[in-house]
C-alpha positions, -999 to 999 in steps of 0.1 A, spaced: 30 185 -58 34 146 -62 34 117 -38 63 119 -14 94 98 -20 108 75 7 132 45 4 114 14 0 133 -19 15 117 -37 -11 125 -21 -43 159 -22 -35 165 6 -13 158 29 -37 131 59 -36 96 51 -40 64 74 -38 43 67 -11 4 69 -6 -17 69 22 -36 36 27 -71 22 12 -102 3 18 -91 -31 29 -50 -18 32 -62 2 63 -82 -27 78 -48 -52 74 -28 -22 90 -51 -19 113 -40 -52 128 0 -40 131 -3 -8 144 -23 9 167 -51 33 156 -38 65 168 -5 60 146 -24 46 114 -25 77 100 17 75 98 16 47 76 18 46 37 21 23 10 46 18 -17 34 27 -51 53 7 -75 35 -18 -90 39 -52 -75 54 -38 -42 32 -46 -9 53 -26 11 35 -2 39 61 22 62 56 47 88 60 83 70 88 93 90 108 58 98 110 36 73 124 6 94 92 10 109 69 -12 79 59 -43 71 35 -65 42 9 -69 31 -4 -100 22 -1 -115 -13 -41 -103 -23 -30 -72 -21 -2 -70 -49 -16 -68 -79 -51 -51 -84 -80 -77 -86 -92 -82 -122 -118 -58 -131 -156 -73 -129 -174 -91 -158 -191 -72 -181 -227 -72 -182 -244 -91 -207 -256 -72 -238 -293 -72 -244 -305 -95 -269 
């Protein structure tokens, strides 16, 4: 079974899988919603998108910030031994 589609306002209304929120995505959320209803929430998976909706009403959503739409570059790797 795959994520669960729901239109996205910011694809262009189309259908978009949704996931439930990580790390630093929960903490933002955190500060729009209330706790007990954070659970509700999940973000859009297409790349690019920063869109997080409540599971069962998607008018209810909002942004996240910019930092948060494209993956941070991976780390540097570590130097080779000489």
């Amino acid at each position: 079974m795959g994520l669960p589609t729901r239109r996205c306002p910011n694809c262009g209304d189309t259908d978009q899988g949704f996931r439930p929120l990580h790390g630093d995505e929960t903490a933002f959320a955190l500060t729009r919603v209330e706790r007990a209803d954070l659970a509700k929430y999940r973000r859009c998976t297409r790349e690019g998108c920063v869109r997080v909706q409540s599971y069962f009403n998607w008018r209810s959503g909002f942004d996240l910030p910019e930092q948060f739409r494209t993956p941070p570059p991976p780390p540097p790797p570590p130097p080779s031994p000489s």
